[in-house]
N, C-alpha and C positions, 0 to 999 in steps of 0.2 A: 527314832534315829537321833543321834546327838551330834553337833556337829562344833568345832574347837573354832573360836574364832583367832584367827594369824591374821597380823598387819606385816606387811612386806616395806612398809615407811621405815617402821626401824630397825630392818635388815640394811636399807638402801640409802642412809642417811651420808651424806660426805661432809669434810669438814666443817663447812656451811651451816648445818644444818638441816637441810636441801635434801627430797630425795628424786631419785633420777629414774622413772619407768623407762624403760630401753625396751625397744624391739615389740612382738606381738601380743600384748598381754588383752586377758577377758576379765575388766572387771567388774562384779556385778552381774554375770550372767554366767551360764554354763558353759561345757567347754565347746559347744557348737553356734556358740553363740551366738541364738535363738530363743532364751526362757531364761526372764530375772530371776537372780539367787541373789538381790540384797538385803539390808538390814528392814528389819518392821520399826525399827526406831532410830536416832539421831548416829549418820554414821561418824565421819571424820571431814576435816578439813584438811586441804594439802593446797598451803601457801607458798607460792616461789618453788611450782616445782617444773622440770621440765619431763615431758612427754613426748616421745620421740619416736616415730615409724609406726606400724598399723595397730592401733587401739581401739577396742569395743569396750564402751564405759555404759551400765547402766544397774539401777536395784531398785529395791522397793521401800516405800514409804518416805523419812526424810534424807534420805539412802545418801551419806559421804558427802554432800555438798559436792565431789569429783565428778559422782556416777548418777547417772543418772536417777530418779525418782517416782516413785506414783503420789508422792507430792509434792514438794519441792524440788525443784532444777537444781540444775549444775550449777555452783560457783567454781571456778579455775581463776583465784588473782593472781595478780605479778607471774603469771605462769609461758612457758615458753612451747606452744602443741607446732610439731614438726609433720610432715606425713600425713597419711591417710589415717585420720579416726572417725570412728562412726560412735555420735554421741544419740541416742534417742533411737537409734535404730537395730534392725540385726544385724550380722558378720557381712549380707549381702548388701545389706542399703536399699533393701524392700520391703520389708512389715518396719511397723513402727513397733519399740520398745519405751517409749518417750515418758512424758509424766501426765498426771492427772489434772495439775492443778496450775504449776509456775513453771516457765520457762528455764534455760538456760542462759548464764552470766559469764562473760569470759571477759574480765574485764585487767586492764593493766598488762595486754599479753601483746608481746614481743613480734608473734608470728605464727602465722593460723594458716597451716594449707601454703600449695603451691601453685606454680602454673601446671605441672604432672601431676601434685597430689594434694587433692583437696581435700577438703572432710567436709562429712554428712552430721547436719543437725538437727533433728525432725522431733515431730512429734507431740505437742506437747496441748492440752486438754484446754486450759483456760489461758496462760499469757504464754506468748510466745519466746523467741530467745534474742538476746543481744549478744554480737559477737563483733571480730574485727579479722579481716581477710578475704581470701576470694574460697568459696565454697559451695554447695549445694544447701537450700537453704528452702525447706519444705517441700522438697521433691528425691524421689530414689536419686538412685547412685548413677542409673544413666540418665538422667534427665528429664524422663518421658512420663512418670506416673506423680500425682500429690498426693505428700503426706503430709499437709502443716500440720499446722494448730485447728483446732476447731472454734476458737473467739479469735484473739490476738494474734497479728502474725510476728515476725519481727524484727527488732530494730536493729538497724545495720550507722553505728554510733562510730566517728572518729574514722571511719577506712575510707583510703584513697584509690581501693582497689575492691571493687562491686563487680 
């Protein structure tokens, strides 16, 4: 089976440069998203972008520096994440989808999660994640079961809101 790789970045690019995911997207997994369909090798970086309403970000290997990884984590800089995403997990925010190896990086970002709508960040095999916001943070989506990291947990850097 062959499959076309599409970037939706330089579909979505606005004046700026900037591109702008809106609304429910799956990136990095399938469409039940439940089972990574990312890169086996180096994917994309997306600096300065904003991410807005419910996102399931994750792939395999050094998968997007976006989407999650089974080796390297997520970097999201100078990035703006609105809404419910679920980084490292599935669509429910109960298995882990996370990485193998490093953490997630969200660093330079604007606004992560709300008081209604947090986001889930799990998952992740040897170091944990650093982020900034109020969110669920090694545990499902209701609260009740763990799923951190198995070494590192992680580092809650620069928020005045825990």
């Amino acid at each position: 089976m062959h499959f076309t790789q599409k970037t939706i970045a330089d579909e979505l690019k606005n004046k700026a440069g900037q591109c702008d995911l809106l609304g429910s997207n799956f990136l990095g997994s399938d469409l039940l998203g439940s089972d990574l369909l990312g890169s086996d090798h180096l994917g994309s970086d997306l600096l300065g972008n904003d991410l807005l309403g419910s996102n399931l970000l994750g792939s395999n290997f050094l998968g997007s520096n976006l989407l999650g990884s089974d080796l390297l984590g997520n970097d999201l800089l100078g990035s703006n994440l609105l809404g419910s995403n679920f980084l490292g997990s599935d669509l429910l925010g109960s298995d882990l989808l996370g990485n193998d190896l490093l953490g997630s990086n969200l660093l330079g970002s604007n606004f992560l999660g709300s008081d209604l709508l947090g986001s889930d960040l799990l998952g992740n095999d040897l170091l944990g994640s650093n982020l900034l916001g109020s969110n669920f943070l090694g545990n499902d989506l209701l609260g009740s079961n763990l799923l951190g990291s198995n070494f590192l947990g992680s580092d809650l850097l620069g928020s005045d809101r825990i």
